[in-house]
C-alpha positions in Angstrom: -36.1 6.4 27.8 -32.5 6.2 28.4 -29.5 5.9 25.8 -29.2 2.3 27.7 -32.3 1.5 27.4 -33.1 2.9 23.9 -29.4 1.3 22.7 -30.7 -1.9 24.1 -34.2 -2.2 22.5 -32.4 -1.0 19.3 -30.2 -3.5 19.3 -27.3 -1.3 18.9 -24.0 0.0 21.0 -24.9 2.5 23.6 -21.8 4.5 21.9 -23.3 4.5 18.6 -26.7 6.0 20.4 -24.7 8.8 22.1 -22.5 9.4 18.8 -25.7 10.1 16.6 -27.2 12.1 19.6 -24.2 14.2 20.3 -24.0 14.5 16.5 -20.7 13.0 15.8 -21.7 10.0 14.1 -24.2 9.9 11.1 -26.5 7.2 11.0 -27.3 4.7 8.4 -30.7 4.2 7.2 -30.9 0.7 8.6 -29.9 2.1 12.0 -32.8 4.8 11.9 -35.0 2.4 11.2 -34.1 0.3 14.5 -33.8 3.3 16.5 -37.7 4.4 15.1 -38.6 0.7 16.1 -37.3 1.2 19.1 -39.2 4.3 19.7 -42.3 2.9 18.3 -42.5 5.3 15.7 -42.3 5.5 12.1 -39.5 6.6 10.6 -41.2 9.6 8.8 -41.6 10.6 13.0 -37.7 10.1 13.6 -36.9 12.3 10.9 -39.1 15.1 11.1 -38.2 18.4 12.8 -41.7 18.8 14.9 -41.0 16.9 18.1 -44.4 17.9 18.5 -48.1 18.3 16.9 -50.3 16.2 14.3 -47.2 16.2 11.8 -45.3 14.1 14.2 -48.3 11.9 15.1 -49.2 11.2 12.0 -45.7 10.4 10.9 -44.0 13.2 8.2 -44.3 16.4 7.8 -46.7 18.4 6.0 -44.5 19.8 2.9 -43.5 16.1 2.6 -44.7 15.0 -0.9 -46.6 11.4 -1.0 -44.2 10.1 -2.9 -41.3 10.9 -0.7 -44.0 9.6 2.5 -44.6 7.0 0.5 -41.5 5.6 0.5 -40.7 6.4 4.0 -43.6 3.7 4.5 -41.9 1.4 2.8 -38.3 1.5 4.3 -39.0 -0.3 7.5 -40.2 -3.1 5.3 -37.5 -3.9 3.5 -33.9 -6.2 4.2 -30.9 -4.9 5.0 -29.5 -5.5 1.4 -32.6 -3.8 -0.3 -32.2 -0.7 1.9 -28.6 -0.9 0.9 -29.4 -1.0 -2.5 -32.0 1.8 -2.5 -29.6 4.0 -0.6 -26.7 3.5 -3.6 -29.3 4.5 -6.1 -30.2 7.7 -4.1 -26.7 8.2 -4.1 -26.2 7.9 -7.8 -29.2 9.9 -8.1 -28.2 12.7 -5.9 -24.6 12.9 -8.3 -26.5 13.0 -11.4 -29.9 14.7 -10.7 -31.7 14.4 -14.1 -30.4 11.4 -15.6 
């Protein structure tokens, strides 16, 4: 699959594809998840570092605990604004591990 094509099915800007590819652009959550529908793949599969192998097919990565898998299930699932919402709290989290 091209960047065209892949930008296309995505629904996003072929620049944005070739930003996140090259690296110089950081994706959002929401956009991962188009980019895995896109690919017809889960996005456990987009984010995992085996290109390859049952990890990949399967959709996450061995050392990934189920909780963490589990909600990698869910994200495709959910709005726009719950994803937003999630990814504040993860933030908040992430500031203040513990609390």
């Amino acid at each position: 699959m091209t960047q065209a094509e892949l930008a296309e099915e995505a629904g996003l800007a072929l620049e944005t594809v070739s930003r996140i590819e090259q690296r110089h652009a950081k994706p959002t959550l929401m956009t991962l998840a188009r980019l895995a529908g896109a690919l017809e793949i889960q996005l456990p599969a987009l984010l995992t570092a085996e290109p390859e192998g049952p990890a990949y097919q399967a959709g996450h990565r061995p050392d990934t605990s189920p909780e963490v898998r589990r909600l990698m299930d869910i994200l495709p699932r959910l709005d726009r604004k719950a994803v937003h919402h999630l990814l504040e709290l993860a933030r908040l989290l992430e500031k203040n591990p513990g609390k």
